[in-house]
C-alpha positions in Angstrom: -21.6 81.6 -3.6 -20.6 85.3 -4.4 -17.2 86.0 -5.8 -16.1 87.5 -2.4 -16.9 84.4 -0.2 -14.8 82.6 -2.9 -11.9 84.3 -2.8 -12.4 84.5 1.1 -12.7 80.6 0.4 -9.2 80.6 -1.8 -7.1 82.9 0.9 -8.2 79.7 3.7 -7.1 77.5 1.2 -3.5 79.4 0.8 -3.5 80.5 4.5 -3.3 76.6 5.2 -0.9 75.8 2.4 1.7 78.9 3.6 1.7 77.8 6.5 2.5 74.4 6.2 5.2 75.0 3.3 6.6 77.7 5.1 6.0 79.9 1.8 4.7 83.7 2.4 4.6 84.1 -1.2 0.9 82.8 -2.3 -0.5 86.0 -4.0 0.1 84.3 -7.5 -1.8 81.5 -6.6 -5.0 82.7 -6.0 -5.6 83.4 -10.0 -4.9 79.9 -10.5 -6.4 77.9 -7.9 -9.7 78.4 -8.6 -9.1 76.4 -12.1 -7.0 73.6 -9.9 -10.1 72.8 -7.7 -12.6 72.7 -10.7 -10.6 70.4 -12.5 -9.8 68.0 -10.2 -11.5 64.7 -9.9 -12.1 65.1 -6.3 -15.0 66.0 -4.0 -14.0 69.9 -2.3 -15.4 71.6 -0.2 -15.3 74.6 2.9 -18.3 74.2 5.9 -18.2 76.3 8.9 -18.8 75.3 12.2 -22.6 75.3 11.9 -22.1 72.3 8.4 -23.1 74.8 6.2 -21.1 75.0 2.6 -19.0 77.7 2.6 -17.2 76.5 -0.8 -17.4 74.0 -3.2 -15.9 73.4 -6.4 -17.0 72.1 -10.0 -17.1 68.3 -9.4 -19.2 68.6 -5.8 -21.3 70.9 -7.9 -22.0 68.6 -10.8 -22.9 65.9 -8.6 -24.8 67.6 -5.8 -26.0 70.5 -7.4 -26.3 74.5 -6.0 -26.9 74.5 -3.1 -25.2 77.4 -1.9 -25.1 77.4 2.2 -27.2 74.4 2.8 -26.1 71.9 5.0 -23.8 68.9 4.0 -26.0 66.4 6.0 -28.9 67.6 3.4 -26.9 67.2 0.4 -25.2 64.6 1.1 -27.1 62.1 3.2 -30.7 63.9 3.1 -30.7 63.9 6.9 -32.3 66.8 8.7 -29.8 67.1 11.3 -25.9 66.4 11.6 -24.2 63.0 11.8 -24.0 61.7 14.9 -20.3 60.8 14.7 -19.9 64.4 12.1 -16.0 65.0 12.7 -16.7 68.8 13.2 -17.4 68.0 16.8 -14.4 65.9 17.6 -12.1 67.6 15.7 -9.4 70.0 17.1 -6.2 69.1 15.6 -5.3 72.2 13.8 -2.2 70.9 12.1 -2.9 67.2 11.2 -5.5 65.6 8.5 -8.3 63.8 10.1 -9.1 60.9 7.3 -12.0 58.6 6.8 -14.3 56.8 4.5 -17.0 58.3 2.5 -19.5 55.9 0.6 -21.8 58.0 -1.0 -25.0 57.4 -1.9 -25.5 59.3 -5.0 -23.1 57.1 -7.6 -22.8 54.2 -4.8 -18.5 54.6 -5.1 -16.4 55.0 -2.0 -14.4 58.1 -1.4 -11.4 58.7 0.8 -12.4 62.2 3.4 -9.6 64.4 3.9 -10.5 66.8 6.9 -8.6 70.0 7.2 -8.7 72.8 10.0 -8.6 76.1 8.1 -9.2 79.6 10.4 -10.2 82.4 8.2 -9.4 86.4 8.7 -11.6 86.7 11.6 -10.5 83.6 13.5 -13.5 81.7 12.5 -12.7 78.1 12.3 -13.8 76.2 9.0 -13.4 72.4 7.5 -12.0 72.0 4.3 -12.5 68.8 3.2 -11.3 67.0 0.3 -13.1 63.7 -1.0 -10.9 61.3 -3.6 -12.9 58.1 -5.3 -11.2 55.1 -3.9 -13.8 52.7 -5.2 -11.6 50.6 -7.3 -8.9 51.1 -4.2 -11.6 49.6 -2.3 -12.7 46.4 -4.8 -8.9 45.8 -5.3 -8.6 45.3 -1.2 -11.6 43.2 -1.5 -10.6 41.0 -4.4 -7.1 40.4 -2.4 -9.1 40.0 1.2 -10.7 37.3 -0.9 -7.9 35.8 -2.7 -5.5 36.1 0.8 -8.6 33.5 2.8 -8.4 31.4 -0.6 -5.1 31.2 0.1 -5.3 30.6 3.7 -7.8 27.9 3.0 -6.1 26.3 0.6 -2.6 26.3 2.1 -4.3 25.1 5.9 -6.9 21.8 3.7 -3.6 20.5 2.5 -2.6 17.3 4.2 1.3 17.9 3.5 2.5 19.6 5.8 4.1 22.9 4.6 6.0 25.2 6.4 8.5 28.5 6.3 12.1 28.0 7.3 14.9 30.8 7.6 18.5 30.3 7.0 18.9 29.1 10.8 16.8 25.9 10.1 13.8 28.5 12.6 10.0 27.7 11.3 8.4 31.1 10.7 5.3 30.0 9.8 3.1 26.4 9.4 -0.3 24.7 7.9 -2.0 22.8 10.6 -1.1 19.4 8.8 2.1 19.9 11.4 -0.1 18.3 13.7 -0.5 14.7 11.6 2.9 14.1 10.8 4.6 15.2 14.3 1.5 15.4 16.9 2.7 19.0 17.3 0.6 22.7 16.8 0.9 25.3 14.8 1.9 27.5 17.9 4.3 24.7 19.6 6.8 24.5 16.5 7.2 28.4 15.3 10.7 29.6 16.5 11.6 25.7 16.9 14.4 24.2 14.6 13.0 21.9 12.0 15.4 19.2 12.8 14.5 19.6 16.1 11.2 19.4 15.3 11.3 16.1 13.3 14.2 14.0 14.3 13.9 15.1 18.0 17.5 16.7 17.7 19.7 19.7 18.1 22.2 18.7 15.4 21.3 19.3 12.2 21.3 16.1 10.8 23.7 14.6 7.5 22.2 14.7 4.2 19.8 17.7 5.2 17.9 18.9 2.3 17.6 22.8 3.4 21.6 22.9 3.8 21.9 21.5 0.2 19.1 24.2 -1.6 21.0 26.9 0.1 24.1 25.5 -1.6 22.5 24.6 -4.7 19.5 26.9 -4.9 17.0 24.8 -6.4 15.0 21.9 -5.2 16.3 18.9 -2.7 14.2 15.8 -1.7 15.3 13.7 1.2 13.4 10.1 1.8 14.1 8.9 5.7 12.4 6.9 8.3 11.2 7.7 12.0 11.4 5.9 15.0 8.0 5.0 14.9 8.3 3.2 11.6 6.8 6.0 8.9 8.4 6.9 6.0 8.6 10.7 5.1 9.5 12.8 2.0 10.8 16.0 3.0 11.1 18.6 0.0 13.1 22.0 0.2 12.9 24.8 -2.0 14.8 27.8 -1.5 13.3 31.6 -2.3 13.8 35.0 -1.2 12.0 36.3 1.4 12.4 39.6 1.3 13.2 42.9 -0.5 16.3 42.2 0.9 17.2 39.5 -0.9 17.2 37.0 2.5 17.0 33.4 1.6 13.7 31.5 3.3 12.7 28.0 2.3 9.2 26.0 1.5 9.5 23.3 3.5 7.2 20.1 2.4 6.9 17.0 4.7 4.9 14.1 3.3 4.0 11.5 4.7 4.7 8.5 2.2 4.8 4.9 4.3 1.8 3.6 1.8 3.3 4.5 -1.0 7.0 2.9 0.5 4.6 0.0 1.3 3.0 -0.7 -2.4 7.2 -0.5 -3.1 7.9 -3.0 -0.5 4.5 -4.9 -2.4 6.1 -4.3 -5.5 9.6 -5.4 -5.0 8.5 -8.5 -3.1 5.6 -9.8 -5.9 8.3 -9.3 -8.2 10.8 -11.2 -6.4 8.6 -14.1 -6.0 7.9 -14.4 -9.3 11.6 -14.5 -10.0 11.9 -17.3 -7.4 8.7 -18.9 -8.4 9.9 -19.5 -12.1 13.4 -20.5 -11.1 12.1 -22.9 -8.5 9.3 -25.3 -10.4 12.3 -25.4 -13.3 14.7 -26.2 -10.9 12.6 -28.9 -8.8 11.2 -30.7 -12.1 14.8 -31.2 -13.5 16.2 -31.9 -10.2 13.1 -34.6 -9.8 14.4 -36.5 -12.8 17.7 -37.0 -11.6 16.7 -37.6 -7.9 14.3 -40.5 -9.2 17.4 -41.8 -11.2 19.4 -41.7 -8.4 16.9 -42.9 -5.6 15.6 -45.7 -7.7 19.0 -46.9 -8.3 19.8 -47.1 -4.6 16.6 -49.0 -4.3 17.5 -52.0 -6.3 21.7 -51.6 -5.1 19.8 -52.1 -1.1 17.9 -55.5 -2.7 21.1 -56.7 -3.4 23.2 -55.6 -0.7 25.4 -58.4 0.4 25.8 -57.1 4.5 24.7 -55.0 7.5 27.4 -52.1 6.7 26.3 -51.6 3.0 22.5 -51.8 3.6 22.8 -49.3 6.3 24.9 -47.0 3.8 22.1 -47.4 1.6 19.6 -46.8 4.0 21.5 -43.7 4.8 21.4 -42.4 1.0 17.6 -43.3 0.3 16.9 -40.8 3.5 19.3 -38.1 1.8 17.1 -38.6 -1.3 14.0 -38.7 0.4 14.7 -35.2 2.2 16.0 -33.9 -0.9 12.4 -34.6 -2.5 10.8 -32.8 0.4 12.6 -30.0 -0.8 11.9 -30.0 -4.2 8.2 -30.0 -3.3 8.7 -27.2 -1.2 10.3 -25.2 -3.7 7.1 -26.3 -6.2 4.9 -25.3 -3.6 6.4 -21.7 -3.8 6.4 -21.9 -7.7 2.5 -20.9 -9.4 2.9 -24.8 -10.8 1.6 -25.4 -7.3 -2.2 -26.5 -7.3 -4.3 -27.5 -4.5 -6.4 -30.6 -4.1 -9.4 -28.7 -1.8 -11.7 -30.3 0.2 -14.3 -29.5 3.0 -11.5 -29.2 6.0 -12.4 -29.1 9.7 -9.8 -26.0 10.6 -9.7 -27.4 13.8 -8.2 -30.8 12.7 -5.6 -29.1 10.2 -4.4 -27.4 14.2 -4.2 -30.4 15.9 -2.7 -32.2 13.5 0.1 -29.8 12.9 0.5 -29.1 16.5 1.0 -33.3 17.1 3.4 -33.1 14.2 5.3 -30.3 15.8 8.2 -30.8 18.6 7.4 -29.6 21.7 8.9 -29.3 25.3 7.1 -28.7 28.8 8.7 -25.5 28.6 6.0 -23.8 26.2 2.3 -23.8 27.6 -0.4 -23.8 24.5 -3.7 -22.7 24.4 -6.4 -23.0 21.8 -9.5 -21.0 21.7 -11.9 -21.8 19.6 -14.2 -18.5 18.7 -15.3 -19.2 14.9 -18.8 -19.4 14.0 -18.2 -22.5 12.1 -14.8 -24.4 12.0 -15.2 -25.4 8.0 -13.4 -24.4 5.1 -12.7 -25.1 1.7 -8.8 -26.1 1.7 -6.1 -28.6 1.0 -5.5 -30.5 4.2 -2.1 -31.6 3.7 -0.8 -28.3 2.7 -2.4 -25.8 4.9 -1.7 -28.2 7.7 2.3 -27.9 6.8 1.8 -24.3 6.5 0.4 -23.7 9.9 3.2 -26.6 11.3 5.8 -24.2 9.6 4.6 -20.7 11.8 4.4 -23.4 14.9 8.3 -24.4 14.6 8.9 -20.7 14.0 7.2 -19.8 17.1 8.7 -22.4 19.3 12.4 -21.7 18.1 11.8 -18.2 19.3 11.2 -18.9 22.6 14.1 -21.2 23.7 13.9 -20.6 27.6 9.5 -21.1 26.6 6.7 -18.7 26.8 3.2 -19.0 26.0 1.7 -19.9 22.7 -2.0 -18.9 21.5 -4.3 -20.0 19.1 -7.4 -18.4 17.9 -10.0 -19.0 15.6 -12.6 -15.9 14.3 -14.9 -15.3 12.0 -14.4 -12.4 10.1 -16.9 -10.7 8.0 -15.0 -8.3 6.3 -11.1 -7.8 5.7 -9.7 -5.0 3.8 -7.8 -5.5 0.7 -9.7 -9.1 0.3 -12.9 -9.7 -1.6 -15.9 -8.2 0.1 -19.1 -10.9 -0.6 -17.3 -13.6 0.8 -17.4 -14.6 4.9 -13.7 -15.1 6.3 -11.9 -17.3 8.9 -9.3 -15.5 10.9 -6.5 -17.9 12.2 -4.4 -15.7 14.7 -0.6 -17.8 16.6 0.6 -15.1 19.2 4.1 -16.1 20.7 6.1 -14.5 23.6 9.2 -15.0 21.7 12.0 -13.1 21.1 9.8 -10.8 18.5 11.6 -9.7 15.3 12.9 -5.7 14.8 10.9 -3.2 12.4 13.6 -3.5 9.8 13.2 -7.4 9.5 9.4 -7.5 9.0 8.8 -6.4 5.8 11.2 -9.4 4.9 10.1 -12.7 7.0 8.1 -14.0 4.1 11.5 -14.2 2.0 12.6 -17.4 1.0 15.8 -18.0 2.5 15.4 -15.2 4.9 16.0 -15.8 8.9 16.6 -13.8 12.1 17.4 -16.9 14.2 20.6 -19.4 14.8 20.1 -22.5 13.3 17.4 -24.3 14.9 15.7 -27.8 14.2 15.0 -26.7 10.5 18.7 -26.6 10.1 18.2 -22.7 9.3 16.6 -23.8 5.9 14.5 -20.5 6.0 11.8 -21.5 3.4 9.2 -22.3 6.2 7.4 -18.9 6.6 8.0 -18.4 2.6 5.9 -21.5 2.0 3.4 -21.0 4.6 2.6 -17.6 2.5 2.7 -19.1 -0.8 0.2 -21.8 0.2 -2.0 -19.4 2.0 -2.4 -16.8 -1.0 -3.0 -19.8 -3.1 -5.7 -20.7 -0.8 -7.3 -17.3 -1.4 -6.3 -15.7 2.1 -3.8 -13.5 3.1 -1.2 -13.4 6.1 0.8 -10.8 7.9 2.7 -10.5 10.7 2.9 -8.4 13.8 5.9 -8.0 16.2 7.3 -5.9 18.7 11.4 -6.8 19.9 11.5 -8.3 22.6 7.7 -9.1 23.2 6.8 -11.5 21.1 5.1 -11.8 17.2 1.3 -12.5 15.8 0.7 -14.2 13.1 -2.7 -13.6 11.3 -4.1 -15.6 8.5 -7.2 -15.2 7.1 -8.9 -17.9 5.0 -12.3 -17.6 2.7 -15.0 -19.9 3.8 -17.6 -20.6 0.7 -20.6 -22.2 1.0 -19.9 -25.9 1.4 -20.8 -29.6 2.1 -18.5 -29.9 5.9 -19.4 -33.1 5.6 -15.9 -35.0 6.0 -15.2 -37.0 1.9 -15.4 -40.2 2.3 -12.3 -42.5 0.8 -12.9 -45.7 -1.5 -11.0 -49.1 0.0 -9.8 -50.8 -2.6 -9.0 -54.7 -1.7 -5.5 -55.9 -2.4 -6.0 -59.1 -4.7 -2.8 -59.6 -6.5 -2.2 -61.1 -10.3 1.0 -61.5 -11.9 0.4 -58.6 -15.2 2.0 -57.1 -17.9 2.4 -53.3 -17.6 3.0 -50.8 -20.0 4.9 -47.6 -18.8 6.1 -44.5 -20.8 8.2 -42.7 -19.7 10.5 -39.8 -22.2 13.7 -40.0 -19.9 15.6 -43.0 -21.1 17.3 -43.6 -18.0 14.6 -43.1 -15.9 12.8 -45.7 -18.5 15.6 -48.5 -17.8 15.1 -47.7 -14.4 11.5 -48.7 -13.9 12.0 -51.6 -16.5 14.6 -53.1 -14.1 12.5 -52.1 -11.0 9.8 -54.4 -12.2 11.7 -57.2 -13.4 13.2 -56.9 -9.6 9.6 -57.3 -8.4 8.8 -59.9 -10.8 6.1 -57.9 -13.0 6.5 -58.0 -17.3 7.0 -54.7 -18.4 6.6 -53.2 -21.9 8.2 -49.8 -22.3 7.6 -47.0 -24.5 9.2 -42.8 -24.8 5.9 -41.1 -26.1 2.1 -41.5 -26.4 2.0 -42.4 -30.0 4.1 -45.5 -29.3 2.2 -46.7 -26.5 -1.1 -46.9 -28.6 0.7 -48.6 -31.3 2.0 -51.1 -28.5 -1.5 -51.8 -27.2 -3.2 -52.1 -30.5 -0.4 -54.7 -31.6 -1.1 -56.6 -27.9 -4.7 -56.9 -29.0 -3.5 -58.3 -32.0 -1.7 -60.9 -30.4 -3.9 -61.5 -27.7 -1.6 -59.8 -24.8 -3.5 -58.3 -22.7 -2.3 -55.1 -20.9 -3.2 -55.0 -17.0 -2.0 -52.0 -15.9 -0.1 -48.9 -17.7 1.7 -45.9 -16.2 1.8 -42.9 -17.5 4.3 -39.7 -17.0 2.3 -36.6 -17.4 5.0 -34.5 -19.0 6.5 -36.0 -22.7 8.9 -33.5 -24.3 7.4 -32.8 -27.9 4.6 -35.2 -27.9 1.7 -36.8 -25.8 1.4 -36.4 -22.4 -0.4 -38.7 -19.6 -3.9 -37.4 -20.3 -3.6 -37.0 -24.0 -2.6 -40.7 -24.3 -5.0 -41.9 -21.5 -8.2 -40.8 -23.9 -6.5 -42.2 -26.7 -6.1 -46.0 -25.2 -9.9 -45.3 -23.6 -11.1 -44.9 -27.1 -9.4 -48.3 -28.3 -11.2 -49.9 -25.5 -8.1 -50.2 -22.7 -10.5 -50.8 -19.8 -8.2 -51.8 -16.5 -6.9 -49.4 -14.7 -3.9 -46.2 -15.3 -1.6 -44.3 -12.9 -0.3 -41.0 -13.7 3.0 -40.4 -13.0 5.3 -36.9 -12.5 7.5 -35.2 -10.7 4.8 -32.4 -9.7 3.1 -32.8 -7.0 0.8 -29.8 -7.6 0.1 -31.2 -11.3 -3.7 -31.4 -11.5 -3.8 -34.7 -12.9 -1.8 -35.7 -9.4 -4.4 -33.6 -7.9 -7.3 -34.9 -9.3 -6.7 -38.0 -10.9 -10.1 -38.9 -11.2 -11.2 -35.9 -13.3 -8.6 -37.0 -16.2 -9.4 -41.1 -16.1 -6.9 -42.0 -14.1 -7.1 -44.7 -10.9 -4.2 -43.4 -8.9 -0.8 -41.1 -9.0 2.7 -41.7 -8.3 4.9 -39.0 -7.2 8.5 -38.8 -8.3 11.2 -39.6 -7.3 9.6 -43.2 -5.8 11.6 -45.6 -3.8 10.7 -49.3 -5.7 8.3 -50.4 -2.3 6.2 -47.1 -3.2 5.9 -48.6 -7.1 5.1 -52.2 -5.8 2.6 -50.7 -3.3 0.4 -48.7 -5.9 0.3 -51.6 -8.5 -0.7 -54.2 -5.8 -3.3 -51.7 -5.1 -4.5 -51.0 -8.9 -3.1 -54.9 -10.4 -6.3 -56.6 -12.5 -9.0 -54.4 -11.8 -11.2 -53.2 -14.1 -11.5 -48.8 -14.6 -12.9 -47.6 -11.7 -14.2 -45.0 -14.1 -14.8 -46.7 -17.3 -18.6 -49.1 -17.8 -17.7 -50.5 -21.4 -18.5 -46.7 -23.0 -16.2 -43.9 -23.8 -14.9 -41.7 -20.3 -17.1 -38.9 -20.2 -13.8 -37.0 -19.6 -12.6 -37.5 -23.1 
């Protein structure tokens, strides 16, 4: 390019400029220009209408070489003919720059193309074009496309959801996790108020979390529930939205009903721990002094002297005998409580405690029998008062009758019990009264009731125990009720691999001898007691506090030729030997007749299983003195059941 066609090249160049500052002064330019558009770091060139180079400056020459009136589509694309989409031939706007985007395949970058109508001396119109490197412009947008769908993706995968509020309480904008907390879309809720939104209102409701950040301007957590019984955490934080300064908030809804249930969980396993100790403390003291006081009114009703005082008596002995029903009860709840399991026909446990139950025509019952096999491994007596307990519940809630149902399933699998064991499902559907939301997380309370005092006299342990006695079983129970419809009660119950072949009992014959019996027992009045209870029934009776003095009492009877026939035992001694301990002890001196175990526990193992420890029989505190005449008749002059003239092989 000659000097003339550049300088023709610069006066375009300052034509265009004059005309569009409105400056007629560009003569001292021209010296200077051609430096400018060598040094800058820009593509810059002039082609007339035919694409051939008119003008281009240092940096378009150092990448594309002379080539002085070739055409731009050779140079810069190697084509041999234009563009198809070449902006020469669309472009007619003589005061506005025409801009689009240049990758170029010589160094690979991207370049911004500035298009500029320039008409020379002779009316001829050119294009002055101007190309600037936006490569790292271009990577930047990229990087940021990238980081913005991150974003996206990451804000829409999480399962809170998370929304924008304004001032006016207005969502601007949501995650799709709207949709699992309130059924609603992304595109129902935006423009809606969030109270609306969520507690189905117009008013913005007390306690609101976004009215207290805009106050506060940090952080606010509200915990509530919904009417469909969820819990939800709703957290606001406040921000500013704008270059403005407006306030918006981040507005976080989780959904935390299992986490309120593991509280619930919590609280309650806690609480019956509490109860649990409290109870079997209680029941065992209050089982000394009961037997105390019942055994005494056993020997005042001997010697009653008329009608009127032996039916005062009689009157007491039942107060004491429903008092000891509810110290068992509150054992059962305590972890003292054992079971004594056996193979156990399901089916029998329902009849039995439907029999036991009172009933009117008023309440029609149906059984249905669905389980594979009836059979599981369980204590009869106790799961049958557990089951009796739901029953009475069930029947107090429908006082004007309903319809009761029992069904039996086999389950498989239930969640939150051990997998590799097969399950019976016991389900008792009422059509009662049914219980509210807010009362079911507590029915399994002791004490707890959401009925008028009924048969039970309001007592309100019967659902408490049925639970404790379930759980100690191995199963679980829960309920299900909805007001005014009724309430299900499902238990579920392992069922191992067993003999169902019903235990058969030993009969043992009732011969009668006139013995001598050795008892210990630690409580001294208790002691007296029993000593004047079998004078009264015309037995000998040698006493003693501990284990230790009862083996020195038997060794002196052998030494004088005084045979023992029977002994009694309490389990629990205070600082020394218990019933077992002392049992082994007398086995090993060669005390062959029979022993009972005695305590005030009924869920004592050696009660239990009075076999296992050497013993013949149990006797449950408190006793009336008939139940302590009946079990020695039934044990008097026989030899160990247990014992062949060696050592027990449990000691």
């Amino acid at each position: 390019m000659d000097n003339e066609s550049k300088n023709s090249s610069y006066e375009q160049i300052l034509h265009y400029h004059s005309k569009e500052t409105k400056r007629p002064e560009t003569e001292p330019l021209v010296s200077r220009l051609p430096f400018i558009l060598d040094h800058l770091p820009a593509f810059i060139f002039i082609l007339d209408k035919n694409h051939s180079i008119q003008y281009a400056n240092r940096f378009f020459l150092q990448h594309f070489g002379h080539n002085n009136g070739n055409n731009c589509y050779q140079i810069k694309y190697k084509r041999t003919e234009p563009c198809e989409h070449c902006s020469i031939f669309h472009y007619n706007d003589k005061q506005n720059c025409q801009k689009a985007e240049w990758h170029c395949g010589y160094d690979q970058k991207h370049y911004e193309l500035c298009n500029y109508s320039l008409t020379d001396e002779r009316d001829n119109s050119n294009l002055f074009k101007i190309a600037i490197d936006i490569t790292t412009h271009k990577n930047v947008a990229k990087e940021l496309e990238k980081s913005k769908k991150r974003l996206e993706m990451t804000f829409n995968a999480i399962s809170d959801w998370i929304c924008i509020i304004d001032k006016d309480h207005k969502i601007l904008f949501s995650n799709p996790s709207v949709e699992k907390i309130v059924g609603l879309r992304e595109n129902e809720i935006i423009g809606e108020c969030c109270h609306h939104v969520i507690h189905k209102t117009r008013q913005t409701p007390l306690n609101c979390p976004l009215e207290k950040a805009a106050r506060t301007k940090k952080r606010e957590t509200l915990e509530f529930q919904i009417e469909d019984g969820r819990w939800l955490q709703t957290t606001v934080d406040p921000f500013e939205y704008n270059e403005n300064g407006e306030q918006a908030f981040v507005h976080t809804v989780r959904d935390i009903t299992p986490m309120k249930q593991h509280e619930q969980d919590t609280i309650a396993a806690r609480k019956a721990e509490a109860f649990s100790i409290l109870s079997g403390g209680l029941a065992h003291d209050y089982n000394n002094l009961l037997t105390i006081i019942w055994g005494n009114i056993s020997l005042l009703k001997d010697s009653a002297n008329n009608l009127y005082d032996s039916r005062l008596l009689q009157a007491v002995e039942k107060a004491c005998e429903q008092a000891r029903n509810l110290t068992h009860n509150f054992i059962t709840l305590s972890h003292c409580s054992m079971l004594s399991q056996s193979s156990t026909n399901i089916n029998d446990i329902i009849d039995k405690a439907i029999k036991n139950t009172i009933f009117d025509n008023s309440i029609n019952i149906s059984i249905h029998n669905e389980a594979d096999s009836p059979f599981i491994e369980a204590d009869p007596d106790l799961l049958t008062a557990a089951i009796q307990n739901i029953i009475t519940n069930s029947i107090e809630a429908m006082p004007n009758g309903g319809d009761f149902t029992i069904t039996t399933k086999s389950a498989p699998y239930i969640p939150g019990l051990p997998q590799n064991k097969k399950y019976l499902k016991l389900s008792l559907t009422d059509t009662g009264k049914g219980i509210p939301k807010s009362d079911l997380h507590k029915v399994f309370d002791p004490y707890f009731s959401s009925k008028q005092l009924g048969v039970r006299k309001g007592m309100g342990l019967g659902l408490a125990i049925s639970k404790s006695i379930i759980e100690k079983h191995g199963g679980s129970i829960n309920i299900n009720s909805k007001l005014n419809k009724g309430s299900t009660i499902t238990i579920t119950l392992p069922m191992p691999e067993i003999d169902t072949d019903a235990c058969k009992w030993r009969k043992i014959p009732s011969d009668l001898l006139r013995p001598t019996i050795l008892f210990m027992e630690d409580d001294h009045i208790i002691r007296e007691m029993i000593g004047n209870m079998l004078k009264s029934i015309k037995y000998g009776a040698l006493q003693t506090a501990d284990g230790q003095e009862a083996v020195d009492i038997y060794r002196q009877t052998l030494k004088n030729g005084k045979p023992i026939d029977l002994i009694l035992l309490d389990q629990n001694i205070k600082g020394g030997m218990g019933g077992i301990e002392t049992l082994k002890e007398l086995r090993k001196l060669g005390f062959q007749k029979r022993a009972i175990v005695v305590t005030g526990s009924p869920s004592c193992p050696a009660i239990i299983d009075f076999k296992k420890y050497g013993f013949d029989a149990s006797l449950l505190k408190p006793f009336t003195i008939d139940e302590l005449e009946a079990v020695i008749k039934a044990n008097i002059g026989k030899n160990c059941s247990n014992f062949d003239g060696v050592p027990n092989p449990f000691i």
